[in-house]
Wavefront OBJ file of the C-alpha trace (Angstrom):
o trace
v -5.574 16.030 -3.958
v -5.226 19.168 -2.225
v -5.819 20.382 1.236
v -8.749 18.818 2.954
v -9.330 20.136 6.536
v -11.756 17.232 7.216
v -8.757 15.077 7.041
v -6.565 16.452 9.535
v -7.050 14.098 12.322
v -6.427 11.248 10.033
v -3.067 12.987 8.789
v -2.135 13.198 12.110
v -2.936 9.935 12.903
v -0.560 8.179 10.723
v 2.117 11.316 11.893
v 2.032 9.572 15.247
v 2.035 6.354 14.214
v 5.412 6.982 12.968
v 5.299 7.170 9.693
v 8.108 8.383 6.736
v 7.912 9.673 3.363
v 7.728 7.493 0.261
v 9.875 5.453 -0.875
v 12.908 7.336 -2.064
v 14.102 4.071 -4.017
v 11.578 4.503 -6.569
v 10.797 8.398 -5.710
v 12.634 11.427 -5.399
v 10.133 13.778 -3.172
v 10.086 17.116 -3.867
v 7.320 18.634 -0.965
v 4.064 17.724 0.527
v 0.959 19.343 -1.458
v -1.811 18.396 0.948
v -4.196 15.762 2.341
v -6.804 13.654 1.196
v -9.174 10.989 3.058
v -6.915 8.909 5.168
v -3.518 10.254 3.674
v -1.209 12.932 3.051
v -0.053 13.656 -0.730
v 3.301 14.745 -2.201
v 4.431 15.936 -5.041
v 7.419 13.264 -5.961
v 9.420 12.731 -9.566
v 9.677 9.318 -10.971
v 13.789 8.089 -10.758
v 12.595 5.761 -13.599
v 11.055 7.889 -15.995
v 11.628 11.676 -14.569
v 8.060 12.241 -14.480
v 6.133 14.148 -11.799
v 3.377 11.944 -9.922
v 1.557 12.712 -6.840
v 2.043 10.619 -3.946
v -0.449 9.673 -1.691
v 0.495 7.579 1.546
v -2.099 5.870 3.858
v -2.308 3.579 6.614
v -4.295 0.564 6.093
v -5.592 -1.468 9.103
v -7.206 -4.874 9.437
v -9.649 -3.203 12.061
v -12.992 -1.072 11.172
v -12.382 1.634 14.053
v -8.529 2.927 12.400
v -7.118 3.714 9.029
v -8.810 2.538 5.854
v -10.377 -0.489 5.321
v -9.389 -3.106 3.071
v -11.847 -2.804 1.512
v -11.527 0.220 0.720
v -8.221 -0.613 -1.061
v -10.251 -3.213 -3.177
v -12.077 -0.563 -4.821
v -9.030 1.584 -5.294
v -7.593 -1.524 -6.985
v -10.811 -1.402 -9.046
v -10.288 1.561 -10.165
v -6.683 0.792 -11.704
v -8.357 -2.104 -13.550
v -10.657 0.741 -15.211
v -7.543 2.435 -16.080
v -7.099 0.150 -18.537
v -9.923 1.830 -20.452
v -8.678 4.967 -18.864
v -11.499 7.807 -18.789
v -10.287 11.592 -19.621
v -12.431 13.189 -16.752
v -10.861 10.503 -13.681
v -7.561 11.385 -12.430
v -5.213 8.430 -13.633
v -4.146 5.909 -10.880
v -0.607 4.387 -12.432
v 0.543 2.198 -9.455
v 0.054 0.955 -5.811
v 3.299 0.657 -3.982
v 3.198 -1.915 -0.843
v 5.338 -0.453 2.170
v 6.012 -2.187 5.437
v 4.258 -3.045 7.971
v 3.529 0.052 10.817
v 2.113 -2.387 13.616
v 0.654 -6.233 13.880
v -2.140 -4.519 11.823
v -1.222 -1.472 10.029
v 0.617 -1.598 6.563
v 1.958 1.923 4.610
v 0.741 2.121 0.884
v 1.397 4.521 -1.455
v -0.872 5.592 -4.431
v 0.696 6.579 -7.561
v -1.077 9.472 -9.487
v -0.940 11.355 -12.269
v 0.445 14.470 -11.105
v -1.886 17.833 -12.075
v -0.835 20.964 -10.179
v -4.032 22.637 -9.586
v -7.767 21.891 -8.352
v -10.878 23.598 -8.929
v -10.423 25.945 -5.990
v -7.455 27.320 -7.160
v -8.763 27.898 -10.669
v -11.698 30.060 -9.945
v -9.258 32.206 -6.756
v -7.281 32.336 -10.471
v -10.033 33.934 -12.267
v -9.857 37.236 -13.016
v -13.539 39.323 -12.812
v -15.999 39.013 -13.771
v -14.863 35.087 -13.764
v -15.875 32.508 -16.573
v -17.567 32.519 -19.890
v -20.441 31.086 -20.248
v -18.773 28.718 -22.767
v -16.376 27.952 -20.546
v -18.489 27.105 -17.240
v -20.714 24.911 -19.855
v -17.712 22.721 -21.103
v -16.101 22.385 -17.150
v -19.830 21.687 -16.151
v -20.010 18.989 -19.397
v -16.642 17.692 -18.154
v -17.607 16.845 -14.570
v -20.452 15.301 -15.345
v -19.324 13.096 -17.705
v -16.514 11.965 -15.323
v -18.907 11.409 -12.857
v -21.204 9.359 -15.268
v -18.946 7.138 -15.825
v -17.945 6.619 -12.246
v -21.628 5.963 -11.933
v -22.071 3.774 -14.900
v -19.387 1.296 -13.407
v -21.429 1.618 -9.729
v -18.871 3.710 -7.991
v -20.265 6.782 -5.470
v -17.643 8.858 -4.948
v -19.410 10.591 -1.682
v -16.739 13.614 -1.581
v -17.078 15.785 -4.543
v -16.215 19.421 -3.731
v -13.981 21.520 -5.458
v -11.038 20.677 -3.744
v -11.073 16.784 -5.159
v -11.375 18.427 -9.161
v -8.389 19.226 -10.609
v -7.811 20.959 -13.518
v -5.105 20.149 -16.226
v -3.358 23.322 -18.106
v -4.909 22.376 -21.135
v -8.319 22.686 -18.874
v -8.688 19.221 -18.968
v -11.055 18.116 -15.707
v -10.679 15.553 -13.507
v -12.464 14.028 -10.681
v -9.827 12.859 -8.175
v -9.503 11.558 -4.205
v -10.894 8.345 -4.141
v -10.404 7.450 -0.775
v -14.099 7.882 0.147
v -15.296 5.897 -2.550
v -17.379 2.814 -2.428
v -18.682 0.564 -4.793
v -22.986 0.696 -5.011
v -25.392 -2.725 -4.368
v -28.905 -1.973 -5.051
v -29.137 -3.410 -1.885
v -26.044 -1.754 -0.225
v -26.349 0.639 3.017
v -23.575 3.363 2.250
v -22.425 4.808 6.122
v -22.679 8.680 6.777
v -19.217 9.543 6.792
v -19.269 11.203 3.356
v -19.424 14.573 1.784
v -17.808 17.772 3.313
v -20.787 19.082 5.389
v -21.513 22.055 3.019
v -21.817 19.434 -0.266
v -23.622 17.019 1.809
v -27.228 16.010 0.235
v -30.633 16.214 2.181
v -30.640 11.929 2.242
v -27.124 12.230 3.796
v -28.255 15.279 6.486
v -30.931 13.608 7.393
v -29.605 10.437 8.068
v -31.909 8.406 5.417
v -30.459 5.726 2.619
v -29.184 7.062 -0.443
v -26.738 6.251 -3.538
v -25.746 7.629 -6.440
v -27.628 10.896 -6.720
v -25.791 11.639 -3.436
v -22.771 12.799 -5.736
v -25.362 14.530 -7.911
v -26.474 17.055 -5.478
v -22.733 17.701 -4.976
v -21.971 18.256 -8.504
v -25.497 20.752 -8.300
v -23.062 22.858 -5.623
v -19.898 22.984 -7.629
v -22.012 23.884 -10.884
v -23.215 27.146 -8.547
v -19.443 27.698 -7.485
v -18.967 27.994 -11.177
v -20.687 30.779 -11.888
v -20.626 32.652 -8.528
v -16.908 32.031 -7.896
v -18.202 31.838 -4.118
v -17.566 28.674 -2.343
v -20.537 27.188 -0.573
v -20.638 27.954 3.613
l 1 2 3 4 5 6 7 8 9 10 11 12 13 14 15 16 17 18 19 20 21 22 23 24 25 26 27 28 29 30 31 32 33 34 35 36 37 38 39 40 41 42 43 44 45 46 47 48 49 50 51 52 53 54 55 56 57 58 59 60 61 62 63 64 65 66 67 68 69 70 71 72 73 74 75 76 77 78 79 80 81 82 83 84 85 86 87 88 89 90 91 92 93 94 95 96 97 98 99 100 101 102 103 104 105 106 107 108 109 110 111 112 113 114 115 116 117 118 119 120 121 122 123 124 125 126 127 128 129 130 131 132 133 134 135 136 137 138 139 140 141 142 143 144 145 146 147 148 149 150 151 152 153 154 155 156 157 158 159 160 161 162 163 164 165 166 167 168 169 170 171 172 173 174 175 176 177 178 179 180 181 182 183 184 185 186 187 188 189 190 191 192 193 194 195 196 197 198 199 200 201 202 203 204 205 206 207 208 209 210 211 212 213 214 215 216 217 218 219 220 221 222 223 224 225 226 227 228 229 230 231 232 233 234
C-alpha cells in the first residue's frame, strides 16, 4: 500500500470527482501514505480502539469503462471471508466501510487494513551493504511464496506483485498486500491485460496470450532477484 505511479490517473480521477477523506466518525486521519489500484491510502487511528489501520478509499461504479467494478469488490469481500482463517503472509482486511453515493453511479468505500509501515522497497533502500543474509533472503523468499500459495490454493491471481504491494512487519513478518487487481481464476476464465507493472509483467501477459496463476509466479521470480541484488527491475 505504498506509492504506485501506475495509479496516478485513477487517484486523480476520484480527486476530481470530488471526493473527501474517510470518515472522521469512525477515523481520526493522520496523513496520506500513497496509492494503490483505484484508490488512495491513509494512514488513520481507530476512535474505537486507538489502533493504527490503513485506509484505502475507492470509487466504485456500476459501469466497466470507470472506477472498479463490482465485481471487483466481490472478491475483496472474499477475501475478508478468508480472514476468518486469517493467513500470516496476506495483509489482514478488518472492515469495508460503505460511504455515499459520488454520482447516479459512483459510491465511496473505504477498506480497512491492518496498518504495517513499510513495504519491500523500503526495506532493501534500508539495507545496509552488502544487503541480506542468505538466511534471511531464504526465509523472506519462503514467506512470499507461501502467501502467495495460499492465494493460489483458494484460486485468487493477484496480477500486481512487485515490491511495492509486500510489506514488511518489524518483526519481519511478510505480507502480500493491494488487492485491488485481484481476480478470482475459472479454468475456463479469460483474465484482461491490465495487470502487472510493466517491468514484473510475464511473457503470456507481454505477449498478449491467456494465462493464470503462474502469471504471479514469474513476478515473485523478479522480486526473488531484487532480493539478492537490492536493484529494482527496469
Amino acid at each position: 500500500m505504498s506509492g504506485d505511479p501506475s495509479t496516478s490517473a485513477a487517484t486523480a480521477g476520484a480527486a476530481a470527482a470530488g471526493l473527501n477523506p474517510p470518515e472522521t466518525e469512525t477515523f481520526s486521519i493522520i496523513e496520506e501514505i500513497g496509492t494503490g489500484a483505484y484508490g488512495t491510502v491513509y494512514k488513520a487511528r481507530s476512535k474505537a480502539t486507538r489502533e493504527f489501520v490503513a485506509l484505502k478509499k475507492i470509487i466504485v461504479s456500476h459501469s466497466s469503462e470507470e472506477g472498479m467494478p463490482l465485481s471487483t469488490i466481490r472478491e475483496i469481500a472474499m477475501l475478508k471471508q478468508l480472514s476468518n482463517v486469517q493467513h500470516e503472509n496476506i495483509v489482514k482486511l478488518i472492515d469495508v466501510v460503505h460511504g455515499p453515493k459520488v454520482s447516479d453511479t459512483e459510491v465511496e468505500l473505504s477498506l480497512v487494513f491492518e496498518y504495517i509501515d513499510q513495504d519491500m522497497a523500503m526495506y532493501l533502500s534500508r539495507c545496509p551493504s552488502p544487503g541480506l543474509e542468505k538466511e534471511r533472503i531464504k526465509d523472506l523468499s519462503q514467506q512470499l511464496l507461501t502467501g502467495i500459495d495460499f492465494l493460489h490454493s483458494n484460486r485468487i491471481v493477484h496480477r500486481d506483485l512487485k515490491p511495492q504491494n509486500i510489506l514488511i512487519t518489524g518483526t519481519g513478518k511478510l505480507k502480500v498486500a493491494d488487492f485491488g487487481l485481484a481476480r478470482i481464476y475459472g479454468f475456463n476464465m479469460a483474465l484482461t491485460q491490465v495487470v502487472v507493472t510493466l517491468w514484473y509483467r510475464s511473457p503470456e501477459v507481454l505477449l498478449q496470450t491467456s494465462y493464470a496463476l503462474p502469471v504471479d509466479m514469474w513476478s515473485v521470480g523478479c522480486i526473488f532477484a531484487e532480493l539478492h541484488t537490492r536493484r529494482f527491475v527496469h
